[in-house]
C-alpha positions in Angstrom: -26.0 -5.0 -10.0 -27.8 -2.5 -7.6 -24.9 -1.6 -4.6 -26.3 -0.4 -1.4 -26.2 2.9 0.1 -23.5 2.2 2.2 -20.5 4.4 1.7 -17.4 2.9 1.3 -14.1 3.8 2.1 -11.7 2.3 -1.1 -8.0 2.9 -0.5 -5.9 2.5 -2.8 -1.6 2.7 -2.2 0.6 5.2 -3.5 4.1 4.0 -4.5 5.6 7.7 -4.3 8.4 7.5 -6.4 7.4 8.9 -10.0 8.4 12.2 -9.2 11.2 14.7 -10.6 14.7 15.0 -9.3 14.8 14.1 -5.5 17.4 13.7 -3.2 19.0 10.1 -2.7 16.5 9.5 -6.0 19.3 9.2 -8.7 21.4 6.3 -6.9 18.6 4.3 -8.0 17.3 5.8 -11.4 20.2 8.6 -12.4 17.9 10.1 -15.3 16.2 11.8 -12.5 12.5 10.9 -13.4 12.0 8.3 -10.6 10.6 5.1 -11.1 9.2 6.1 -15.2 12.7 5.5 -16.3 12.1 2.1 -15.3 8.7 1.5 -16.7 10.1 3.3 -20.3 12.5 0.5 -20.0 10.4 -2.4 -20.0 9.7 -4.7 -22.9 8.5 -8.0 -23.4 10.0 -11.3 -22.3 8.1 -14.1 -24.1 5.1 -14.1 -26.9 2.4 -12.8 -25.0 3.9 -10.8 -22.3 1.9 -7.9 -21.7 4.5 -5.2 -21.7 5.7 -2.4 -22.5 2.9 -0.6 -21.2 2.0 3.0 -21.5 0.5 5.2 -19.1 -2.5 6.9 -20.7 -1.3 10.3 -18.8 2.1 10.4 -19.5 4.9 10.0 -17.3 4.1 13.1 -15.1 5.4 14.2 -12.1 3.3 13.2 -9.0 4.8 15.6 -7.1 3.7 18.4 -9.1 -0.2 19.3 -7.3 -1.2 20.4 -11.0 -0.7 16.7 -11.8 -2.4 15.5 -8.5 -5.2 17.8 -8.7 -5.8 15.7 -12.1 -5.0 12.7 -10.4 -7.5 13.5 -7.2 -10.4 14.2 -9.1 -9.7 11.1 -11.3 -9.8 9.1 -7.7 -12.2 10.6 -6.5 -14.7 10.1 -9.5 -14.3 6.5 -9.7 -14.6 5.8 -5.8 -11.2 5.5 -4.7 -11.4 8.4 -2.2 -8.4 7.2 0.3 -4.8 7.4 -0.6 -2.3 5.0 1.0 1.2 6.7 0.7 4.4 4.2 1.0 6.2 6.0 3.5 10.5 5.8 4.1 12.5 6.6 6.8 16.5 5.6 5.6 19.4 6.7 7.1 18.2 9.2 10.0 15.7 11.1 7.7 12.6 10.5 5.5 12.7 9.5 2.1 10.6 9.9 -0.7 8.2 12.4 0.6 8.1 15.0 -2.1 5.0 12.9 -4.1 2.9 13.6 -0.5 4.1 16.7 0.5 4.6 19.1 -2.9 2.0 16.8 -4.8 -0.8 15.6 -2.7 -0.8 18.0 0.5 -0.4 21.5 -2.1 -3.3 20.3 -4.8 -6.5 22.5 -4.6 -8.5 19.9 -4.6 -7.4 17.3 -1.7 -10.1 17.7 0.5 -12.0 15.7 -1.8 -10.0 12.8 -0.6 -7.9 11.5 2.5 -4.8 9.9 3.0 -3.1 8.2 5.2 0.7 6.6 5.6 2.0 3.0 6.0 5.7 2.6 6.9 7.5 1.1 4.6 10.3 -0.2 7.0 11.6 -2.9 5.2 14.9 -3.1 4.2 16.1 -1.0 1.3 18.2 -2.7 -1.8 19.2 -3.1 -5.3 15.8 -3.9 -6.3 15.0 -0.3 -7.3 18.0 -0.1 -9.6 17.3 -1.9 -12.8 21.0 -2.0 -13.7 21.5 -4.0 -10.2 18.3 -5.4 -9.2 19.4 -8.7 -10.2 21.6 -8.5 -6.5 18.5 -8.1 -4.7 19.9 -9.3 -1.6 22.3 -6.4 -1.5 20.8 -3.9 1.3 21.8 0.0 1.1 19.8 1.3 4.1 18.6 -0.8 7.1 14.7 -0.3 7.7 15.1 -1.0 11.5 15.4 2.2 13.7 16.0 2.3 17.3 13.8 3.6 19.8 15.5 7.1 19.6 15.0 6.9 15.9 11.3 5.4 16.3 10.6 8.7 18.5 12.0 10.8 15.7 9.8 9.1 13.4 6.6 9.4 15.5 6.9 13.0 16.6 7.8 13.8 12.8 4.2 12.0 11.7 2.0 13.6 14.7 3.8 17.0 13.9 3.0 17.2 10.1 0.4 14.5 9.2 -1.8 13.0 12.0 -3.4 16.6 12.6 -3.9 17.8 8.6 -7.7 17.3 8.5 -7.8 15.6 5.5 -5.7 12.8 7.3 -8.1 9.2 7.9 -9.1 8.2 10.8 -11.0 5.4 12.8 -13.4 7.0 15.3 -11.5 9.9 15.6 -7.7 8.2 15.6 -5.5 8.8 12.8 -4.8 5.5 11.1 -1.0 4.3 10.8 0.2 1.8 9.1 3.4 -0.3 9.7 4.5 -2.8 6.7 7.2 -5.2 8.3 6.6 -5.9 12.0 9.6 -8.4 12.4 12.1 -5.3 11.0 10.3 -2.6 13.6 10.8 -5.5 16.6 14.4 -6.2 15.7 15.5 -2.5 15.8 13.6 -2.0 19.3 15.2 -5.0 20.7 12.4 -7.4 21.4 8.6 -7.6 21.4 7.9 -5.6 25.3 10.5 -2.7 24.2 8.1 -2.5 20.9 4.8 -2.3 23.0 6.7 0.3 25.5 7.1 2.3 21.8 3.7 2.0 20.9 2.4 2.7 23.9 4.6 6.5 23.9 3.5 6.8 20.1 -0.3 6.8 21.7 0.6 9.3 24.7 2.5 11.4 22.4 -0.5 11.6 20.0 -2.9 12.9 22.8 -0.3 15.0 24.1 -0.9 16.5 20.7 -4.4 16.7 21.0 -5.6 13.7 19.3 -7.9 11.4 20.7 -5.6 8.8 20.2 -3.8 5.9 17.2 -5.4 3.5 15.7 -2.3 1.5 14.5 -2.5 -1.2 11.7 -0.7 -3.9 10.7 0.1 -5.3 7.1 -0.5 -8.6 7.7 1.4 -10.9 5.3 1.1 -14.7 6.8 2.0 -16.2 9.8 5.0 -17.7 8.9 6.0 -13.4 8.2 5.6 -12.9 11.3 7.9 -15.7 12.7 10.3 -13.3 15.0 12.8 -16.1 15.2 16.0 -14.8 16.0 14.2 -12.2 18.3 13.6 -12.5 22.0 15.2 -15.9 21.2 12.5 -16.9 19.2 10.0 -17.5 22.1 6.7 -16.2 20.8 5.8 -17.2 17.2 3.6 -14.5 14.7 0.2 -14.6 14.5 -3.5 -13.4 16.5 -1.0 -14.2 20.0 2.0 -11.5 18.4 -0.6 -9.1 17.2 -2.8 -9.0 20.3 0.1 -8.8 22.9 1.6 -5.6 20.3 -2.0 -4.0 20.5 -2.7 -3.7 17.0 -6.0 -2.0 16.0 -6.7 -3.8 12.8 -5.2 -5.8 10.0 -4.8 -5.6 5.9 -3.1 -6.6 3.4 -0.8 -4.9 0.8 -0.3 -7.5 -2.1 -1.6 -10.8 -2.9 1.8 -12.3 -3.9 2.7 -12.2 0.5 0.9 -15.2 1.0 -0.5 -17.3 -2.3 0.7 -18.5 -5.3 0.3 -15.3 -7.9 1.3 -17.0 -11.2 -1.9 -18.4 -11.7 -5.5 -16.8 -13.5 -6.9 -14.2 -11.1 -10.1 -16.1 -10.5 -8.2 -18.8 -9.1 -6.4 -16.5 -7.1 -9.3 -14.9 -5.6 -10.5 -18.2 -4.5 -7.3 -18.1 -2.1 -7.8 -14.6 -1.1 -11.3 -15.3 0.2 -10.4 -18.2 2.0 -7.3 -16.1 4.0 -10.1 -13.2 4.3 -12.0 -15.7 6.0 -9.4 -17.0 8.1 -7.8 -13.8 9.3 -11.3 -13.1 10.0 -12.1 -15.7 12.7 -8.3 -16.2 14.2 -8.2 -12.5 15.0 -10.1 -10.3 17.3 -9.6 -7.1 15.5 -11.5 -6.2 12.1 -9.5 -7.6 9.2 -10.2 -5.2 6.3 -10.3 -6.9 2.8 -7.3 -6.3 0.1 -7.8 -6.6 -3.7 -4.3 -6.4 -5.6 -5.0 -5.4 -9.1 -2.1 -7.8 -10.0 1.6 -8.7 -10.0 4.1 -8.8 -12.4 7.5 -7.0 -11.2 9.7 -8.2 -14.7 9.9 -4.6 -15.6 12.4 -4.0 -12.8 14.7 -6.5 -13.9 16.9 -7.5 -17.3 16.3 -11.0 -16.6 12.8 -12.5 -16.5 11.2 -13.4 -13.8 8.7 -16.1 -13.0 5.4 -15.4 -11.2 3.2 -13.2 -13.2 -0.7 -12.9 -12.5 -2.7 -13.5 -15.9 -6.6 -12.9 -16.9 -6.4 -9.5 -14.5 -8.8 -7.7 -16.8 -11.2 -4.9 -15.3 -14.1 -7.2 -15.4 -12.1 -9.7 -12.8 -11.3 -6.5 -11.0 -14.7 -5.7 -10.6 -15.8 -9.3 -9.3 -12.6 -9.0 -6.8 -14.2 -5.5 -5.4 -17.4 -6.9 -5.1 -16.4 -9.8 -3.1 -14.8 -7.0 -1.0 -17.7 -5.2 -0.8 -19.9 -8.1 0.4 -16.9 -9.0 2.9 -17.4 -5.5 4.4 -21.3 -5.2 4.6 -21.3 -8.9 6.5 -18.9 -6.8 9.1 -21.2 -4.2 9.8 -19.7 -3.6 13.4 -16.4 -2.4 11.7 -15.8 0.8 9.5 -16.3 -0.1 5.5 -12.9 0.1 4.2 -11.4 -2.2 1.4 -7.5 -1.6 0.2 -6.4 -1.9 -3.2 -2.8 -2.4 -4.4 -2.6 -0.1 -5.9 -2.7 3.4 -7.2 0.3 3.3 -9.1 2.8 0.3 -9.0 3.3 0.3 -12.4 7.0 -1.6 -12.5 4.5 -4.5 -10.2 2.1 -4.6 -12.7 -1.1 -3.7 -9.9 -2.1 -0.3 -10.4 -5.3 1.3 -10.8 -4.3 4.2 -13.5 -5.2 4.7 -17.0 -2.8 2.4 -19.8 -2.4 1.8 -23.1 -4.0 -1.9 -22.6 -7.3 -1.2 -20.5 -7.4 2.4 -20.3 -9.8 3.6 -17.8 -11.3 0.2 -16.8 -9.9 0.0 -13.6 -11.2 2.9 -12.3 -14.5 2.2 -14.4 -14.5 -1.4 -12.1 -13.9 0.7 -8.8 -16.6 3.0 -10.0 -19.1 0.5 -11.3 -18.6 -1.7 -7.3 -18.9 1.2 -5.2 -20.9 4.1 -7.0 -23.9 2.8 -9.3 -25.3 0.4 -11.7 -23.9 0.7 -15.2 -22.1 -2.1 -17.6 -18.6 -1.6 -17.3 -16.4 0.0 -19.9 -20.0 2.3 -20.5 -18.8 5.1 -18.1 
């Protein structure tokens, strides 16, 4: 398999929250590693299961730019050269910036790759906290912010992101992500106060000097984007909602937001083309394809929990990206990027780094789609 000089743009998402001691971090996991207390935690739950699971790096601190200078040049060797960060704002301030800013933004090495940010803005709960994830439902910070608050938010990203030139862009535009559109409507109060906000987040950009946004939604399904319950309900999700909200372009972030994930991967990815497909020709801006590595999010719970992807070896990886690939070269007219859940979702079971169970076949399925002709496992 021969790919085609076409550069690619493969971005993968960064869960930011295997780190060291971090404010607001310990409510969640108190032994002040982040998230790797969780995933030391995490056994089997039937014959079979395919945990624990061992990081081939160790549990390191992503917010140390020794480990992300290790971590970049890994990326960036493999052909994942665009990082994705999950990005917080909870309770009048950001959270979980340390992995971008000490990690990312201070390693020597970061202008061998670009990042950009996706809001996070759903709700926060007990899901992070293994010892009370089971009362999921139970919400500690409200991801909905208020136009005041959405200023904050925007001036904050312009300010210390947008301009950093290793941030991505689309011709020229920094690239911005928003995760849960329904949340961001109900805290501006309706659908037209939430296109008056986007349309001072663009002015506010080229007051700063950039040429503009290029905002982009996660897309989910259309039944996500139902806004019942806002506006009283009068204008459904879908191309309509998206259109009217001026959105620049769609993705996805996991597989398990709109088909049935407990199933073999290559019967999954027979769905995923399919909504590709679909989101394709129902929308009028460029839908860029998603590959999620997998899903299994057991580790973050003490009961088990049904829904697990199976058969997600490297060499279905590999097939998935491809299919990506070919998605993006029959869209020529739009830029060539594919998104990948995810760099590092290790208590979701869809990451792309080193373990004790593949070891570097991920990357090596990234690497063998995007940068040359070799068997896989061979690199």
């Amino acid at each position: 398999m021969n790919t085609s000089q076409r550069t690619y743009d493969v971005a993968a998402y960064i869960w930011p929250a295997y780190t060291g001691d971090e404010p607001r971090t310990r409510m969640f996991w108190p032994e002040g590693g982040g998230e790797w207390e969780t995933v030391r935690k995490a056994t089997a739950r039937f014959p079979g299961h395919q945990w624990p699971r061992r990081p081939l790096w160790g549990y390191q601190n992503e917010a140390d730019p020794r480990v992300m200078e290790m971590q970049i040049d890994a990326a960036a060797d493999h052909g994942v050269n665009v990082f994705i960060y999950d990005w917080y704002w909870y309770d009048d301030r950001p959270f979980l910036e340390q992995c971008l800013n000490e990690g990312f933004l201070k390693a020597r090495n970061h202008d061998r790759m670009r990042f950009y940010l996706m809001w996070a803005n759903h709700d926060a709960n007990t899901l992070w906290d293994r010892r009370l994830s089971e009362l999921d439902e139970t919400v500690i910070w409200r991801g909905a912010v208020d136009r005041a608050q959405f200023e904050r938010v925007g001036q904050r990203l312009i300010e210390r992101y947008f301009r950093h030139p290793a941030y991505y862009t689309i011709d020229g535009k920094p690239v911005f992500m928003i995760y849960d559109l329904a949340n961001l409507v109900r805290g501006l109060g309706g659908v037209e106060p939430t296109r008056d906000a986007f349309a001072w987040f663009r002015q506010a950009a080229v007051a700063a000097g950039l040429p503009g946004l290029h905002l982009q939604l996660t897309y989910w399904n259309p039944n996500a984007l139902n806004l019942s319950g806002v506006d009283g309900g009068r204008l459904a999700g879908g191309p309509e909602l998206v259109t009217r909200l001026g959105f620049d372009s769609l993705s996805h972030y996991q597989f398990c937001h709109f088909t049935d994930i407990d199933r073999d991967y290559a019967t999954i990815m027979q769905d995923v083309v399919r909504e590709w497909e679909r989101i394709g020709a129902e929308f009028s801006i460029p839908y860029f394809p998603h590959v999620s590595v997998g899903w299994d999010n057991n580790p973050r719970f003490r009961n088990f929990r049904p829904g697990i992807v199976k058969d997600n070896t490297p060499e279905q990886i590999r097939k998935a990206l491809e299919l990506a690939r070919d998605y993006a070269d029959r869209h020529p007219s739009q830029p060539p990027l594919i998104t990948i859940n995810s760099w590092n979702e290790w208590t979701e079971t869809s990451y792309l780094q080193p373990d004790d169970l593949y070891g570097y076949g991920y990357l090596e399925a990234v690497k063998a789609t995007f940068r040359g002709d070799f068997t896989l496992g061979k690199d």
